[in-house]
Predicted model as a PDB file, atoms N, CA, C, CB and O in Angstrom, pLDDT in the B-factor column:
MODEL        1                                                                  
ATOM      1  N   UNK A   1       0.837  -1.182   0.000  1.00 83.00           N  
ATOM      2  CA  UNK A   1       0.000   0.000   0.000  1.00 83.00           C  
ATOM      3  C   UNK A   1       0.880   1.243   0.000  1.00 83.00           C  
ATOM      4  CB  UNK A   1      -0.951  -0.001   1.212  1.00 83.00           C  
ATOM      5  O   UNK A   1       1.864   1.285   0.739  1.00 83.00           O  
ATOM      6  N   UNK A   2       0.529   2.358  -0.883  1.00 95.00           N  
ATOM      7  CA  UNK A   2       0.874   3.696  -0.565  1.00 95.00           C  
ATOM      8  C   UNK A   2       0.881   4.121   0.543  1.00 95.00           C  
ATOM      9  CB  UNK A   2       0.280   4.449  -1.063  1.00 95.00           C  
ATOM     10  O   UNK A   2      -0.120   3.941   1.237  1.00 95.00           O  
ATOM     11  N   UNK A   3       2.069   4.857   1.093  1.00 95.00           N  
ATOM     12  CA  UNK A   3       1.270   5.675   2.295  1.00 95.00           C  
ATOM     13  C   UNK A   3       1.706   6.950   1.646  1.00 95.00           C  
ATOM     14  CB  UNK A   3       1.784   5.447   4.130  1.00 95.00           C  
ATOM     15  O   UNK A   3       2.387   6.820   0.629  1.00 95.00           O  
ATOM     16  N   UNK A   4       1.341   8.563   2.195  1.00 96.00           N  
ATOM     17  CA  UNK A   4       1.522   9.199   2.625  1.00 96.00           C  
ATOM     18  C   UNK A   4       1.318   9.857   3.711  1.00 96.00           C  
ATOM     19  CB  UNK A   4       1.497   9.371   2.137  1.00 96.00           C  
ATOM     20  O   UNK A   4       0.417   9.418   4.426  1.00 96.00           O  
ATOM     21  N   UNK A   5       2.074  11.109   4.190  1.00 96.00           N  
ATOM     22  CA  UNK A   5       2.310  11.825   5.425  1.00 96.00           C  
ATOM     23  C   UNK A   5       2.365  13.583   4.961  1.00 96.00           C  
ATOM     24  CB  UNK A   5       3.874  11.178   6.159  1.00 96.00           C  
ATOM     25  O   UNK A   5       3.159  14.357   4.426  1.00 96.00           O  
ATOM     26  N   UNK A   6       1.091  13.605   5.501  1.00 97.00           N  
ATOM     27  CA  UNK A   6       0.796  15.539   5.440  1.00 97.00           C  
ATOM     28  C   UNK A   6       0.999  16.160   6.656  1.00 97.00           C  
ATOM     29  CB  UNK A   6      -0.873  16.100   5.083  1.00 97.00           C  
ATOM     30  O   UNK A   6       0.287  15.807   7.596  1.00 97.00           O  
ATOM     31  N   UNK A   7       2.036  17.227   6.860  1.00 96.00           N  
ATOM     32  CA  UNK A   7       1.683  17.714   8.238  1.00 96.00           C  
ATOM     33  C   UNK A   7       1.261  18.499   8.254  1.00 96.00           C  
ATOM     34  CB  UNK A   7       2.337  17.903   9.054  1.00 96.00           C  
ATOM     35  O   UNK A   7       1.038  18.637   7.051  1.00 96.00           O  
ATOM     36  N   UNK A   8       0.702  19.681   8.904  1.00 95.00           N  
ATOM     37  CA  UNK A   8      -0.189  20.863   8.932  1.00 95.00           C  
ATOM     38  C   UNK A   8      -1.534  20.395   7.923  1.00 95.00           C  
ATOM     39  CB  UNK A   8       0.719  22.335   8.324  1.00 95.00           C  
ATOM     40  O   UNK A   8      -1.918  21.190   7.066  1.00 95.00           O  
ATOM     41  N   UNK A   9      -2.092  19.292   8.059  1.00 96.00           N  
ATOM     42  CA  UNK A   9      -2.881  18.326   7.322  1.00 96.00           C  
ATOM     43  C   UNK A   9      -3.989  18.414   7.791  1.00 96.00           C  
ATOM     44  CB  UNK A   9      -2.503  17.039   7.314  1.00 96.00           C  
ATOM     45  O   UNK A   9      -4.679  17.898   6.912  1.00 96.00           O  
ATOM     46  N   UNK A  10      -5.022  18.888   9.032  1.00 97.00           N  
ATOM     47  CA  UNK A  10      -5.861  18.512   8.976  1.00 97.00           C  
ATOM     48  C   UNK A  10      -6.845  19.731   8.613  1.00 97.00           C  
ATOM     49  CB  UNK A  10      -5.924  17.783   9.951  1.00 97.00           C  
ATOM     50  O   UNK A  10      -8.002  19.310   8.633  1.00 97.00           O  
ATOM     51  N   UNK A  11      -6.796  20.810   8.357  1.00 97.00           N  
ATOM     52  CA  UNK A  11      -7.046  21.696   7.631  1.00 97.00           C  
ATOM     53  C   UNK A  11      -6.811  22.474   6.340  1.00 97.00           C  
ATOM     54  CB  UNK A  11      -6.977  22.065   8.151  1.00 97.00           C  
ATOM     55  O   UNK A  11      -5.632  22.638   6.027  1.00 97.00           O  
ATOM     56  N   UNK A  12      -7.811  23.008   5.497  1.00 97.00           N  
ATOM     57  CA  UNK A  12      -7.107  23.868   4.207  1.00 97.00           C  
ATOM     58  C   UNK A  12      -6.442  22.997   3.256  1.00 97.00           C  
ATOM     59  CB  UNK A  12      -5.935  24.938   4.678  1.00 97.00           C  
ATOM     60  O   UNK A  12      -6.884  21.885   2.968  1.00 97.00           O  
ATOM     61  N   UNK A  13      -5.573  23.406   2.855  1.00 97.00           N  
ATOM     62  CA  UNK A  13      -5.186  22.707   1.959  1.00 97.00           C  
ATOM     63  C   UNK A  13      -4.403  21.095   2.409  1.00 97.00           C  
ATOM     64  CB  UNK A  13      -4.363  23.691   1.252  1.00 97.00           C  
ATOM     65  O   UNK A  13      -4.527  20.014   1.833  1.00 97.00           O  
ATOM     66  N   UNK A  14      -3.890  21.313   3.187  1.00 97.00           N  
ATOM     67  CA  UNK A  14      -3.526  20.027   3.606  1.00 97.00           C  
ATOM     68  C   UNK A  14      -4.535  19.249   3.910  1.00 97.00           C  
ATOM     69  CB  UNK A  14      -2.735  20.028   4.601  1.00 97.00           C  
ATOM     70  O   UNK A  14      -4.153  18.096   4.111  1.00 97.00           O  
ATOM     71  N   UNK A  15      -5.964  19.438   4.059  1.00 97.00           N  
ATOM     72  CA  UNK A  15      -6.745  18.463   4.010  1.00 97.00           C  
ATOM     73  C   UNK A  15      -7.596  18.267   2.627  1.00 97.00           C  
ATOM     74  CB  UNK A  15      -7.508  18.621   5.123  1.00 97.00           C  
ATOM     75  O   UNK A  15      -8.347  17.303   2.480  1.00 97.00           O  
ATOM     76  N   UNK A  16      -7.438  19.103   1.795  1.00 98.00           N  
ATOM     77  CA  UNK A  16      -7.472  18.847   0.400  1.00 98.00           C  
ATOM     78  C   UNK A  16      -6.482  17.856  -0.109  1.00 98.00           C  
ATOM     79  CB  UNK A  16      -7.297  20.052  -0.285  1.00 98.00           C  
ATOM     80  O   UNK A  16      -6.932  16.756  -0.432  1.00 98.00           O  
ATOM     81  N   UNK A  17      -5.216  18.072  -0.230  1.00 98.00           N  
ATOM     82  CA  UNK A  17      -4.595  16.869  -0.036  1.00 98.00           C  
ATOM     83  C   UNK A  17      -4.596  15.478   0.359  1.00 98.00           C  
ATOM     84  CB  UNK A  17      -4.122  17.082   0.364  1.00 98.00           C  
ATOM     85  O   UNK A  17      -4.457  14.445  -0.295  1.00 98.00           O  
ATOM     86  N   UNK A  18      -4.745  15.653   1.315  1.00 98.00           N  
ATOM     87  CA  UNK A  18      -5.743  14.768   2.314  1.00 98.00           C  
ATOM     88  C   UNK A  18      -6.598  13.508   1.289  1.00 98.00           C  
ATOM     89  CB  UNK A  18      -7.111  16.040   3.143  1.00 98.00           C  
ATOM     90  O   UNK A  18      -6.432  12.288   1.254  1.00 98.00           O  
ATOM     91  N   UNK A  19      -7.532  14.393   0.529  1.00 98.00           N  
ATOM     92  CA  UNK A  19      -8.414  13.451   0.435  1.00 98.00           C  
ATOM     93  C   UNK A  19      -8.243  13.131  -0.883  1.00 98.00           C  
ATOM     94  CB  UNK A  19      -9.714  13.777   0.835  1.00 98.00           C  
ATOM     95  O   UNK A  19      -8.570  11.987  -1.199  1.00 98.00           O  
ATOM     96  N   UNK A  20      -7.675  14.085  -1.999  1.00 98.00           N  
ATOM     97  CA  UNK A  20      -7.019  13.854  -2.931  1.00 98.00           C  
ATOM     98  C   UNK A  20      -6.307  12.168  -2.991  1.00 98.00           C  
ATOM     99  CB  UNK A  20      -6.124  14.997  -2.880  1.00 98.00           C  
ATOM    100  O   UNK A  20      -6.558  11.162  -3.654  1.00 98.00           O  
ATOM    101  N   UNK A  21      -5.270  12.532  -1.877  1.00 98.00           N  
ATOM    102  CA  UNK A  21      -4.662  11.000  -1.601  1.00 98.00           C  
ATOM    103  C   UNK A  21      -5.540  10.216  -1.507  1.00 98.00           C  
ATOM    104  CB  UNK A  21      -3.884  10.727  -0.433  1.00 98.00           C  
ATOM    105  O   UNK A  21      -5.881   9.719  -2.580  1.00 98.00           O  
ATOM    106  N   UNK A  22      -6.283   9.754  -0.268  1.00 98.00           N  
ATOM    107  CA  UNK A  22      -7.479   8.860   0.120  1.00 98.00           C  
ATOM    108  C   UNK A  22      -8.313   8.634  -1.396  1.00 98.00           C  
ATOM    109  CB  UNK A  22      -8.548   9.720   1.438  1.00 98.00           C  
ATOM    110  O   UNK A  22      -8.505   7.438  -1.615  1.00 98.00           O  
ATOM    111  N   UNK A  23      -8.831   9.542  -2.457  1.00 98.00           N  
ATOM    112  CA  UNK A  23      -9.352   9.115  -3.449  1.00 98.00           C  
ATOM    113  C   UNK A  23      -8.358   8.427  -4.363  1.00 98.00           C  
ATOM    114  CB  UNK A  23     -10.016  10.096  -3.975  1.00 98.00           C  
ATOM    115  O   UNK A  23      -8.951   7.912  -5.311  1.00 98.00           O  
ATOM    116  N   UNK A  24      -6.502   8.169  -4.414  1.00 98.00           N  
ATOM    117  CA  UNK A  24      -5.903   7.724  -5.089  1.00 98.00           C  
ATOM    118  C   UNK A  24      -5.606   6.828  -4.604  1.00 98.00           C  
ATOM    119  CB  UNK A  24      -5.245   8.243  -5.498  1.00 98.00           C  
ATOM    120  O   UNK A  24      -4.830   6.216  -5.338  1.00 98.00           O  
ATOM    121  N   UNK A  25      -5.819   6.228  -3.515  1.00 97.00           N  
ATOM    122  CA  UNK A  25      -5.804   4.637  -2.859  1.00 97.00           C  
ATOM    123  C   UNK A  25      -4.982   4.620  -1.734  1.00 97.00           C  
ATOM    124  CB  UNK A  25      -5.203   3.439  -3.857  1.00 97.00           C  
ATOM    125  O   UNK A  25      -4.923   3.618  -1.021  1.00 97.00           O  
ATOM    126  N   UNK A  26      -4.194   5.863  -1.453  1.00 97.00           N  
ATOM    127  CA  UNK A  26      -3.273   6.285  -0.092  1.00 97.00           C  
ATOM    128  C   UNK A  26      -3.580   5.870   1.160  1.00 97.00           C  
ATOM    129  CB  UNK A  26      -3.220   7.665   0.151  1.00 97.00           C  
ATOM    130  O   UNK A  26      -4.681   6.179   1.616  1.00 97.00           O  
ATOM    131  N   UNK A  27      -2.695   5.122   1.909  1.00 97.00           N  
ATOM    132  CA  UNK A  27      -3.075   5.621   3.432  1.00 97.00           C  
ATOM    133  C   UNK A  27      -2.534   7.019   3.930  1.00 97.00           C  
ATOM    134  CB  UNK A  27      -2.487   4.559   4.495  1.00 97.00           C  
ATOM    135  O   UNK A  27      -1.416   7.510   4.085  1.00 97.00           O  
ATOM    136  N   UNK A  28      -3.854   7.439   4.111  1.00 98.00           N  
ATOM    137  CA  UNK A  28      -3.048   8.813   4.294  1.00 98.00           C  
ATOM    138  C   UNK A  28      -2.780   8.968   6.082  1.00 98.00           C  
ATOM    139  CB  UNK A  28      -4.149  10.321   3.574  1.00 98.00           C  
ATOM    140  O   UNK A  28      -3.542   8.468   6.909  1.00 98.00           O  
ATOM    141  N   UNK A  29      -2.174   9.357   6.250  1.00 97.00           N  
ATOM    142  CA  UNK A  29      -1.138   9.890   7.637  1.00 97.00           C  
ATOM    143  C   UNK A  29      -1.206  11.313   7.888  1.00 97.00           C  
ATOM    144  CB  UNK A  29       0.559   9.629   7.408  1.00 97.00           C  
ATOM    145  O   UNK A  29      -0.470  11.924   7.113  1.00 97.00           O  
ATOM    146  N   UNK A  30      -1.856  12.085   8.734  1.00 97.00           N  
ATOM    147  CA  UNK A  30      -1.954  13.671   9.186  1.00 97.00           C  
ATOM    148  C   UNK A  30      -1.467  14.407  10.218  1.00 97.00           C  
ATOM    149  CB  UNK A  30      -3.034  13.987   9.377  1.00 97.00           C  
ATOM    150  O   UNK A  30      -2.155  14.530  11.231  1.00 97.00           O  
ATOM    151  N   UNK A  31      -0.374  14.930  10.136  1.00 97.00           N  
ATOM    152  CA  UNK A  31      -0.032  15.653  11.589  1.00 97.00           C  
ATOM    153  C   UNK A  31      -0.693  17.087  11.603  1.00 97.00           C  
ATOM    154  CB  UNK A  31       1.728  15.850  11.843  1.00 97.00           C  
ATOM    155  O   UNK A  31      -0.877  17.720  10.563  1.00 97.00           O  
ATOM    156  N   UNK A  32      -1.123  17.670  13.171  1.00 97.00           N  
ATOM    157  CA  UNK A  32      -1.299  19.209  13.062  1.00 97.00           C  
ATOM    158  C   UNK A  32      -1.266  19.245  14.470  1.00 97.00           C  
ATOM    159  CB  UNK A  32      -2.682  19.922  12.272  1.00 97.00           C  
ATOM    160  O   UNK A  32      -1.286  18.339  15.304  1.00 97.00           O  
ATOM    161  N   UNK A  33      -1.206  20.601  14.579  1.00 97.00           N  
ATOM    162  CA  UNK A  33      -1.355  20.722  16.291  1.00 97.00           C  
ATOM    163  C   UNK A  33      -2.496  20.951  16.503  1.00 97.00           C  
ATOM    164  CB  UNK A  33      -0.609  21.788  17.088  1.00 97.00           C  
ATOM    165  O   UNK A  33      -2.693  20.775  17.705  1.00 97.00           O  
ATOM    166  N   UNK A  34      -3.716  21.365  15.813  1.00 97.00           N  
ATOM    167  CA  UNK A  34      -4.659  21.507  16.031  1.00 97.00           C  
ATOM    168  C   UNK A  34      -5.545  20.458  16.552  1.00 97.00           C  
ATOM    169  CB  UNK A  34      -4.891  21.981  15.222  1.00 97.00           C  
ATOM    170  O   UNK A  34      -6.324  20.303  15.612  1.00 97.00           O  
ATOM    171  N   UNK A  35      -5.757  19.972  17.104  1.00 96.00           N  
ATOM    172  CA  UNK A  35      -6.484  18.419  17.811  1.00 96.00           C  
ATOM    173  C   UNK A  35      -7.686  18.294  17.449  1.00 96.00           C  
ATOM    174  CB  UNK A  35      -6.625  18.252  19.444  1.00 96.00           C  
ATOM    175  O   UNK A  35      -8.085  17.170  17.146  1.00 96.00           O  
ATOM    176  N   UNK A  36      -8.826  19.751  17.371  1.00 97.00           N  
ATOM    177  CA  UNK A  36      -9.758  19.374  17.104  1.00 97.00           C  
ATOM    178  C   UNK A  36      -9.977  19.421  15.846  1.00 97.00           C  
ATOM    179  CB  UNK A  36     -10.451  19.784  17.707  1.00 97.00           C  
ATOM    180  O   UNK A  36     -10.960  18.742  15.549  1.00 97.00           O  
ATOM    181  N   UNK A  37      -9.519  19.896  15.032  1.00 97.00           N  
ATOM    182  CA  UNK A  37      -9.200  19.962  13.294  1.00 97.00           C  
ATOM    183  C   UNK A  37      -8.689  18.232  12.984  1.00 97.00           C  
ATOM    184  CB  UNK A  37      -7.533  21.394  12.817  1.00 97.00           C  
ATOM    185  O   UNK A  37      -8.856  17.699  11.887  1.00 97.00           O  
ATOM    186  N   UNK A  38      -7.992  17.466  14.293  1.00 97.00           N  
ATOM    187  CA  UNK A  38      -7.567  16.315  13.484  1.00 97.00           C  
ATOM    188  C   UNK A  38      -8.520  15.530  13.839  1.00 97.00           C  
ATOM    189  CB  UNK A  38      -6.203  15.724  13.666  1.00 97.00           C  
ATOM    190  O   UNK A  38      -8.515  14.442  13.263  1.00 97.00           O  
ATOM    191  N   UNK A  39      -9.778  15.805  14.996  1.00 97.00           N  
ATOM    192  CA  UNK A  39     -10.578  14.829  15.205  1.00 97.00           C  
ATOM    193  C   UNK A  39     -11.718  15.251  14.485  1.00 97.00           C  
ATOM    194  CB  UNK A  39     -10.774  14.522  16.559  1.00 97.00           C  
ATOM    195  O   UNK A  39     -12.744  14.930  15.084  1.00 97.00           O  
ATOM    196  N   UNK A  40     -11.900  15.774  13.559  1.00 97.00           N  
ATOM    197  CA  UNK A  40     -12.894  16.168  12.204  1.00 97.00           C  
ATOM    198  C   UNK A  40     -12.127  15.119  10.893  1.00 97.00           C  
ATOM    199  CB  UNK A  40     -12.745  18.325  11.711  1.00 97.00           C  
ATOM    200  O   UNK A  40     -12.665  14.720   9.860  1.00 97.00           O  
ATOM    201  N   UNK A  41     -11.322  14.979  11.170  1.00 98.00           N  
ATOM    202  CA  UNK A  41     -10.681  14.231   9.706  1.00 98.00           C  
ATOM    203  C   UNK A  41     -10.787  12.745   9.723  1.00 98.00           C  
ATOM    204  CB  UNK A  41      -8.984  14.526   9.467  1.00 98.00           C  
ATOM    205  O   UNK A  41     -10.338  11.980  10.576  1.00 98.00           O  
ATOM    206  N   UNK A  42     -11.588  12.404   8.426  1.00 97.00           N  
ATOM    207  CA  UNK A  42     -11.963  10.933   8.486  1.00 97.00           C  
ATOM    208  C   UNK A  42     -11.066  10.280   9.432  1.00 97.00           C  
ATOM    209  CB  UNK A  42     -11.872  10.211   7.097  1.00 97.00           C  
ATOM    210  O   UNK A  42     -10.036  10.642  10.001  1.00 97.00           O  
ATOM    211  N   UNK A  43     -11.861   9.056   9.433  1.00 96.00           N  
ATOM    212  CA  UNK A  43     -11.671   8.460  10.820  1.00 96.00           C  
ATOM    213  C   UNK A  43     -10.928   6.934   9.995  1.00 96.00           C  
ATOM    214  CB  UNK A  43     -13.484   8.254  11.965  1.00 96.00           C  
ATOM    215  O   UNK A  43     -10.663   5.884  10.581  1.00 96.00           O  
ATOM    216  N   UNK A  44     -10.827   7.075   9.277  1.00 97.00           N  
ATOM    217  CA  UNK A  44      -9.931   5.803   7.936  1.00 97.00           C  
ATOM    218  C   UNK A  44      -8.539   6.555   8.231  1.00 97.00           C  
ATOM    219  CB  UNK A  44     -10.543   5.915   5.590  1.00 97.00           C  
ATOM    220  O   UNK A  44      -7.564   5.863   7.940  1.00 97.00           O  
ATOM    221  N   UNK A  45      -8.322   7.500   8.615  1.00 98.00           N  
ATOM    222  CA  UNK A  45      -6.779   8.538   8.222  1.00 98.00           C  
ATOM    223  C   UNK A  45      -5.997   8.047   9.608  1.00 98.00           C  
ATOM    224  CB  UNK A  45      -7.051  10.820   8.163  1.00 98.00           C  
ATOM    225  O   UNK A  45      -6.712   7.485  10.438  1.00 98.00           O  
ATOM    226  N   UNK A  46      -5.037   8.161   9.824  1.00 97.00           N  
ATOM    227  CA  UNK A  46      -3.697   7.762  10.759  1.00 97.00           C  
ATOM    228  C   UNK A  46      -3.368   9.686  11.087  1.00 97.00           C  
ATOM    229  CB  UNK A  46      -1.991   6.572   9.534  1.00 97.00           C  
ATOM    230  O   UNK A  46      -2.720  10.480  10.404  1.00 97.00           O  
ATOM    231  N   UNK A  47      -3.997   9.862  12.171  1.00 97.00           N  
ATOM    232  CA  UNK A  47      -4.215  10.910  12.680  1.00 97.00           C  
ATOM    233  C   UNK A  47      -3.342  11.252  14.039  1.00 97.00           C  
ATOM    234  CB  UNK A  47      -5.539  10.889  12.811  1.00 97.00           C  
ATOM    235  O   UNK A  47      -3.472  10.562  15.050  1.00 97.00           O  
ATOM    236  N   UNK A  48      -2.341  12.503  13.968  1.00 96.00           N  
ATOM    237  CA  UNK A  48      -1.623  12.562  15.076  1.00 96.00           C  
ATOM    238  C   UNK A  48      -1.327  13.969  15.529  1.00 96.00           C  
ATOM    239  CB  UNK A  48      -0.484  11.833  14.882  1.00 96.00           C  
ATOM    240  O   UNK A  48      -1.330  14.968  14.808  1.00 96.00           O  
ATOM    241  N   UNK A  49      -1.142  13.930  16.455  1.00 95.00           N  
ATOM    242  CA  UNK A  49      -1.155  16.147  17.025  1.00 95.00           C  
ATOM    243  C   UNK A  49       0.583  15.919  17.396  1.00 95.00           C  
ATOM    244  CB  UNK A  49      -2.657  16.949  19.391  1.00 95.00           C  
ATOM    245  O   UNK A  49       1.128  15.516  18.423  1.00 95.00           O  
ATOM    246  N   UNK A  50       1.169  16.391  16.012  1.00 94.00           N  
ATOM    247  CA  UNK A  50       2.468  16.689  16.668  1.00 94.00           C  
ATOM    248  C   UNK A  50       3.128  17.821  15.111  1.00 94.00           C  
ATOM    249  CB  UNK A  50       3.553  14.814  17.140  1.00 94.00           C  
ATOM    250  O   UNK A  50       2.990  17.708  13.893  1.00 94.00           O  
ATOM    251  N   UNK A  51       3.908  18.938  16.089  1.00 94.00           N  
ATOM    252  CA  UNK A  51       4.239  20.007  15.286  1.00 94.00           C  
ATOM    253  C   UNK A  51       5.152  19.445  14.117  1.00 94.00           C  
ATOM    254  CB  UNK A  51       4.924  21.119  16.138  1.00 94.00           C  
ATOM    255  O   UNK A  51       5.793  18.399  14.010  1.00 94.00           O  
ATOM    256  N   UNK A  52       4.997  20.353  13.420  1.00 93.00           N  
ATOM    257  CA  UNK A  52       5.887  19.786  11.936  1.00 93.00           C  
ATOM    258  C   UNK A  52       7.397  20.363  12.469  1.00 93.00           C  
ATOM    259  CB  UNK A  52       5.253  20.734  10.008  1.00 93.00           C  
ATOM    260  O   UNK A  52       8.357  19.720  12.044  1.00 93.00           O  
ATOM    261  N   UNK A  53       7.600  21.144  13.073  1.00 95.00           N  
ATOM    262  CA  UNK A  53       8.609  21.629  12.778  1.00 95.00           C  
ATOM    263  C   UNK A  53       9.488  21.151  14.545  1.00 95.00           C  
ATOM    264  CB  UNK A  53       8.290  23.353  12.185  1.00 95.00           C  
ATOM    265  O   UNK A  53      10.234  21.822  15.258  1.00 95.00           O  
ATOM    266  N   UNK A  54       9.061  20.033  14.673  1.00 95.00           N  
ATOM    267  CA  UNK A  54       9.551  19.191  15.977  1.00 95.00           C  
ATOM    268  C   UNK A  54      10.471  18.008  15.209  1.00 95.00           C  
ATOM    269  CB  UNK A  54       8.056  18.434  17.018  1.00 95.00           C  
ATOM    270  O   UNK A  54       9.931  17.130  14.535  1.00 95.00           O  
ATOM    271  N   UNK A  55      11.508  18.069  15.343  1.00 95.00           N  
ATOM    272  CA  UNK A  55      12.250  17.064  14.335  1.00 95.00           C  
ATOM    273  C   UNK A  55      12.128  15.636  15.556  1.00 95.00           C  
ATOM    274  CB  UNK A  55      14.292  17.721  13.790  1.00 95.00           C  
ATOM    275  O   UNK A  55      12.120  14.615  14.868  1.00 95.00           O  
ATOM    276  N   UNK A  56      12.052  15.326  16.807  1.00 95.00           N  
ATOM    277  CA  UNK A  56      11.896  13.962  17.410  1.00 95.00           C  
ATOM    278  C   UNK A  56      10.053  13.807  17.345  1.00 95.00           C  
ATOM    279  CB  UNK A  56      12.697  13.925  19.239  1.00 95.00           C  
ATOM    280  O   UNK A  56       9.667  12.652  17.167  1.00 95.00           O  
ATOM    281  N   UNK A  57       9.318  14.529  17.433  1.00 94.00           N  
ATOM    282  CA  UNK A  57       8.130  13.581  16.949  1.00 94.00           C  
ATOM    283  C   UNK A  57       8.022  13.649  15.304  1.00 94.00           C  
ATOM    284  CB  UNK A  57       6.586  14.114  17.671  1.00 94.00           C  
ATOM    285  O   UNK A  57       7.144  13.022  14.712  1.00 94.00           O  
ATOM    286  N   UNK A  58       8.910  14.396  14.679  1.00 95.00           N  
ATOM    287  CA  UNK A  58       8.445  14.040  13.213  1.00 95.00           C  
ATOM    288  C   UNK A  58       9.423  12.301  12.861  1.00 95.00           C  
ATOM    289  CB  UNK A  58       9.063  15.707  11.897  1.00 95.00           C  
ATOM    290  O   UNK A  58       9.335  11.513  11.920  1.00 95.00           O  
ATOM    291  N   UNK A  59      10.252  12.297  14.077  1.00 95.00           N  
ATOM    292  CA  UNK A  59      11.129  11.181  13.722  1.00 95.00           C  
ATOM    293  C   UNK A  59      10.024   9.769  14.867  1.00 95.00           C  
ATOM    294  CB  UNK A  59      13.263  11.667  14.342  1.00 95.00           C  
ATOM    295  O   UNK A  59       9.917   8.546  14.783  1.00 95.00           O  
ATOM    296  N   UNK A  60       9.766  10.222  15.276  1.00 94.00           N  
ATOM    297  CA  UNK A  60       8.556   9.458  15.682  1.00 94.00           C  
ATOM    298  C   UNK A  60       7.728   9.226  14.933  1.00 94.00           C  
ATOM    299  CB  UNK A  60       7.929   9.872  16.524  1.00 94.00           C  
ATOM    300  O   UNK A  60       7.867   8.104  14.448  1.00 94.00           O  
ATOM    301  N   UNK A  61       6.715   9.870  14.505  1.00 94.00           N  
ATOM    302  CA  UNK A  61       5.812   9.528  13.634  1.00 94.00           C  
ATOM    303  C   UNK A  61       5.819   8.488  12.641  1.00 94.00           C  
ATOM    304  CB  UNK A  61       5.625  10.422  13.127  1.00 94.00           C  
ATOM    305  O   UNK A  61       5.007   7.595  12.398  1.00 94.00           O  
ATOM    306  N   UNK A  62       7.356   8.930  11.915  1.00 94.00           N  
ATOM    307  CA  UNK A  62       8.413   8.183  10.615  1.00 94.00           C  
ATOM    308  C   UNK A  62       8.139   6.976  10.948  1.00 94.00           C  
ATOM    309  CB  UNK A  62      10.220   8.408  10.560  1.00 94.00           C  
ATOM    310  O   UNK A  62       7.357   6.241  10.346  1.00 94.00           O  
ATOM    311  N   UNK A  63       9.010   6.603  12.299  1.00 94.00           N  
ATOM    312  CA  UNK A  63       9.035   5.422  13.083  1.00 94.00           C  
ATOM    313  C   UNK A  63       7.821   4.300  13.048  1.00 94.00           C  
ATOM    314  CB  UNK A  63       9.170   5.912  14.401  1.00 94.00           C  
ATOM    315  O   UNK A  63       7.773   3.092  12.816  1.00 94.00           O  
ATOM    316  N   UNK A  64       7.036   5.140  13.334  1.00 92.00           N  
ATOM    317  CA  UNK A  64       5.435   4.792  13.480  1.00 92.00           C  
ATOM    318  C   UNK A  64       5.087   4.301  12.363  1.00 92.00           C  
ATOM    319  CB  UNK A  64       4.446   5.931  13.779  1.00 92.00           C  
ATOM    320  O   UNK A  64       5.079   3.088  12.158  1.00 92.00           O  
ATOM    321  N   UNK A  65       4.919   4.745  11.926  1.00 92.00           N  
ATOM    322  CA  UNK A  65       4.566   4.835  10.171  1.00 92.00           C  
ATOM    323  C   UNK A  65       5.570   3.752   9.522  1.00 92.00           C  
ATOM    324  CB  UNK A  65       4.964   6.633   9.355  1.00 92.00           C  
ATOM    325  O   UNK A  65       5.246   3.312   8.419  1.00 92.00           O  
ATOM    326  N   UNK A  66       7.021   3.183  10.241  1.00 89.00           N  
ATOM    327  CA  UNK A  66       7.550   1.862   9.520  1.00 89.00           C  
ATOM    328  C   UNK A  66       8.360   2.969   8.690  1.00 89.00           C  
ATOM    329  CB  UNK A  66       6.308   0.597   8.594  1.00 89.00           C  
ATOM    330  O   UNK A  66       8.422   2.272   7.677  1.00 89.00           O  
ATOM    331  N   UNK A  67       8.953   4.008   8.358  1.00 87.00           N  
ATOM    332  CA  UNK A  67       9.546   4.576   7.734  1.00 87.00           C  
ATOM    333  C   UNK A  67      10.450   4.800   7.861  1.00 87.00           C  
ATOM    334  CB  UNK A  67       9.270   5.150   7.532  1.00 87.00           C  
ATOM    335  O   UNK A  67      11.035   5.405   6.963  1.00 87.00           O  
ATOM    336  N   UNK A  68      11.167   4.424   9.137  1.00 72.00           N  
ATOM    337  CA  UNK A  68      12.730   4.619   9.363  1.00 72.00           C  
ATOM    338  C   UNK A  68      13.041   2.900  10.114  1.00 72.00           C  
ATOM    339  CB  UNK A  68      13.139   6.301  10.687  1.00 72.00           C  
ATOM    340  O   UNK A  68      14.176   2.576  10.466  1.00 72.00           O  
TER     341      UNK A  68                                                      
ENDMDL                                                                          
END                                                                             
């Protein structure tokens, strides 16, 4: 399976993205800090509240995700 990983994702354009992916067969993966913006985003999505610009939870996430 595809994955991808959007951060600042669960709003605007990153959640255009979002679903863009999900309609191309993606698992899609969403970071934001916004919590309640990520608990609006389908509930099929791999949903997580951590800043993009945090390099140990973005290396977490990775992790998570089987990517490192």
């Amino acid at each position: 399976m595809k994955r991808v990983l959007i951060t600042a994702g669960a709003a605007g354009i990153g959640r255009a993205m979002g679903t863009a992916f999900a309609a191309a067969g993606y698992e899609v993966w969403v970071s934001d800090v916004d919590a309640a913006a990520l608990r609006a985003c389908p509930e099929d999505w791999q949903r997580r509240e951590a800043p993009a610009d945090d390099e140990a939870a973005m290396r977490d996430l990775l992790a998570e995700m089987g990517q490192l």
